[in-house]
C-alpha positions as MATLAB code, in Angstrom:
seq = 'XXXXXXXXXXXXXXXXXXXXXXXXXXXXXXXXXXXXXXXXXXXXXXXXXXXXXXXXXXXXXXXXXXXXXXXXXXXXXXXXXXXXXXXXXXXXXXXXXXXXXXXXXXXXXXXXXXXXXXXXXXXXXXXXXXXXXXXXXXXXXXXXXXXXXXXXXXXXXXXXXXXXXXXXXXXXX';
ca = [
      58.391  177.633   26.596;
      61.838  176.350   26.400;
      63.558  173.210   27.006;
      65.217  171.531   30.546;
      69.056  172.347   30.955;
      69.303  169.292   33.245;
      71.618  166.138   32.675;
      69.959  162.707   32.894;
      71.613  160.130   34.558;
      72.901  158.672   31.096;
      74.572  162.301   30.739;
      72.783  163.402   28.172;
      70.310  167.064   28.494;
      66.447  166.313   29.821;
      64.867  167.695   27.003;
      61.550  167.775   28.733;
      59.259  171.259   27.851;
      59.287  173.961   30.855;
      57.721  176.818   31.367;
      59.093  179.839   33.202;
      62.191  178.124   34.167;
      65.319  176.427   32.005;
      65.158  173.176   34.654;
      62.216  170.954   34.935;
      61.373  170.032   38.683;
      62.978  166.839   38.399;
      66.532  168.473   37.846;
      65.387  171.951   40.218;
      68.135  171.157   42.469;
      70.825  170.908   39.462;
      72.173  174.689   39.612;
      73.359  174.008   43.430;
      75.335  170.921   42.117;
      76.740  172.953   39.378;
      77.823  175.734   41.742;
      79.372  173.799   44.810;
      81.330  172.305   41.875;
      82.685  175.424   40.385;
      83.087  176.546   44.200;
      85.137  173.714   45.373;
      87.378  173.404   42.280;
      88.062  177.302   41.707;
      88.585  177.762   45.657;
      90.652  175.036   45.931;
      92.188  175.694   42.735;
      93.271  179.185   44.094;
      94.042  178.043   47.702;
      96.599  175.535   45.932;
      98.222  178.432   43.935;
      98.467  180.820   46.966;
     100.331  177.982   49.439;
     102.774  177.613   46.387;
     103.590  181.066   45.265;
     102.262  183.267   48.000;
     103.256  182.202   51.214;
     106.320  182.082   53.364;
     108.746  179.040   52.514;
     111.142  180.170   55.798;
     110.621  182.481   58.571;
     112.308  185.163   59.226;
     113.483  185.937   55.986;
     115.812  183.025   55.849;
     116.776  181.912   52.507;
     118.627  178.946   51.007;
     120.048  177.408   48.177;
     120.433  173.730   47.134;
     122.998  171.831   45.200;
     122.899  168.149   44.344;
     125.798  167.377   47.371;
     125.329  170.728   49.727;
     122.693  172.968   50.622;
     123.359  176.505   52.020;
     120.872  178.983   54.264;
     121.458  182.317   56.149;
     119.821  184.492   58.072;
     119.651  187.212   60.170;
     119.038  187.621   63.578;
     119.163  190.614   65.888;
     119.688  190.169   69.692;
     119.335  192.466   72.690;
     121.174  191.898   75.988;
     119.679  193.182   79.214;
     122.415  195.090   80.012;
     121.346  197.011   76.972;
     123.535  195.587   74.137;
     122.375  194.939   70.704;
     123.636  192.496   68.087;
     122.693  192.595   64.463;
     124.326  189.470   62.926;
     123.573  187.822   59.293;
     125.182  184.102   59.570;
     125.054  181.319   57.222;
     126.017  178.241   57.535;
     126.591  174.631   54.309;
     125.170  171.472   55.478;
     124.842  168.281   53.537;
     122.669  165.435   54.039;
     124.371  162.040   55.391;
     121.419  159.746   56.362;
     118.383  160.670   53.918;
     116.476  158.459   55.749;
     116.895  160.407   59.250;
     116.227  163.619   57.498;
     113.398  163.022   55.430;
     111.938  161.095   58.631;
     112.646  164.022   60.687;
     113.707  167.298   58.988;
     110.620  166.595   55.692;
     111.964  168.401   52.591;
     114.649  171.337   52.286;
     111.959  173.929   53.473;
     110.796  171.916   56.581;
     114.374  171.864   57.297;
     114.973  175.273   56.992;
     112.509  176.132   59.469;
     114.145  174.037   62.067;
     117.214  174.891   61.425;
     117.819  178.645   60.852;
     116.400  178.518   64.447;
     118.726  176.313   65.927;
     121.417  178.030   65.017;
     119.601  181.145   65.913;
     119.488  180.214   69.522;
     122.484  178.461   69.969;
     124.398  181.872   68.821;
     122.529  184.042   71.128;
     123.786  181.298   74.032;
     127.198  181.636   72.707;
     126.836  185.502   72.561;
     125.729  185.648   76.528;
     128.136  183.594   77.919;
     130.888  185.870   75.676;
     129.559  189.136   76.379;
     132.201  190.500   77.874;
     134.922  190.255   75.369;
     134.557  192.120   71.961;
     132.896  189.647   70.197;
     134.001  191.024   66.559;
     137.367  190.156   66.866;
     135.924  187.095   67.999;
     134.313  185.838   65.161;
     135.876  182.619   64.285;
     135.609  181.788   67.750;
     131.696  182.093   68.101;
     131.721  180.358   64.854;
     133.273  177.324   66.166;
     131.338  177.274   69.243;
     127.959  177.565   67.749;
     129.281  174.648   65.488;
     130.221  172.692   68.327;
     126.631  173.489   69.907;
     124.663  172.850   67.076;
     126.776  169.506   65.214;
     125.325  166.918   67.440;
     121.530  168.186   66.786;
     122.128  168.324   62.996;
     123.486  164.824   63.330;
     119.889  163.773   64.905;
     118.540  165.300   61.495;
     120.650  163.037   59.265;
     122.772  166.267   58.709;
     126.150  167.061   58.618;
     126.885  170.672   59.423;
     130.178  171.802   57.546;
     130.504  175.431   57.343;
     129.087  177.994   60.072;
     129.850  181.640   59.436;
     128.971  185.099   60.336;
     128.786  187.396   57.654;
     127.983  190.469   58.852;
     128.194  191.507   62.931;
     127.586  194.894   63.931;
     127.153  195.937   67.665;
];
């Protein structure tokens, strides 16, 4: 003979005498309260800790730093031509943030931005490398630089973004 575990609606315990059980059949369904509760807030306790610490802020390995004025990001990329040539290129480019209205309306946060764009520049250096495939692009760096700026400025603008640095780092063929 023991007494009821359950909570009244006054939050205080039952009290009431049971036998062969710790709830009395008013409070039965008690236990399944208590562990949906612990459920919900443990799972969603860990699901919040595993978005923040566990999972990928960029893809592609992309990474980037922020200063008060400037943010910086690079990344790598590697490219294969059909006539059989392969790039492997790390780039990084310094942009800064003109209209923070236009880029938290359309760009989010720094990470939302980096997603969009480490890709842009990703594909507007691949059209830059076809269309100057024919000439050694190493000792054309600074010229694939420019033109991927070029390419690139007008969509960064749309982002409230002002791209002011664009350079390849490493380039290997």
């Amino acid at each position: 003979m023991g007494k009821c575990f359950g909570i009244t609606r006054y939050l205080s315990r039952c009290r009431r005498e049971v036998s062969g059980s710790i709830f009395c059949p008013e409070h039965h369904r008690q236990p399944l309260i208590w562990l949906s509760f612990l459920i919900f807030t443990v799972g969603g306790s860990f699901a919040s800790i595993y978005g923040v610490f566990m999972a990928e802020q960029a893809p592609q390995q992309a990474s980037a730093t922020h200063d008060k004025d400037q943010s910086y990001l690079k990344g790598p990329i590697h490219v294969t031509f059909q006539d059989g040539k392969t790039y492997d290129i790390s780039f990084g480019f310094n942009y800064r943030i003109v209209d923070p209205l236009k880029f938290h309306t359309n760009a989010g946060d720094f990470n939302q931005a980096t997603g969009v764009l480490v890709p842009l520049v990703r594909v507007a250096l691949v059209r830059v490398l076809e269309s100057h495939s024919s000439t050694s692009a190493r000792s054309r760096r600074t010229v694939i630089s420019s033109h991927v700026m070029k390419e690139v400025s007008p969509r960064f603008l749309e982002l409230g973004l002002e791209l002011s640095d664009l350079g390849i780092e490493s380039f290997h063929e």
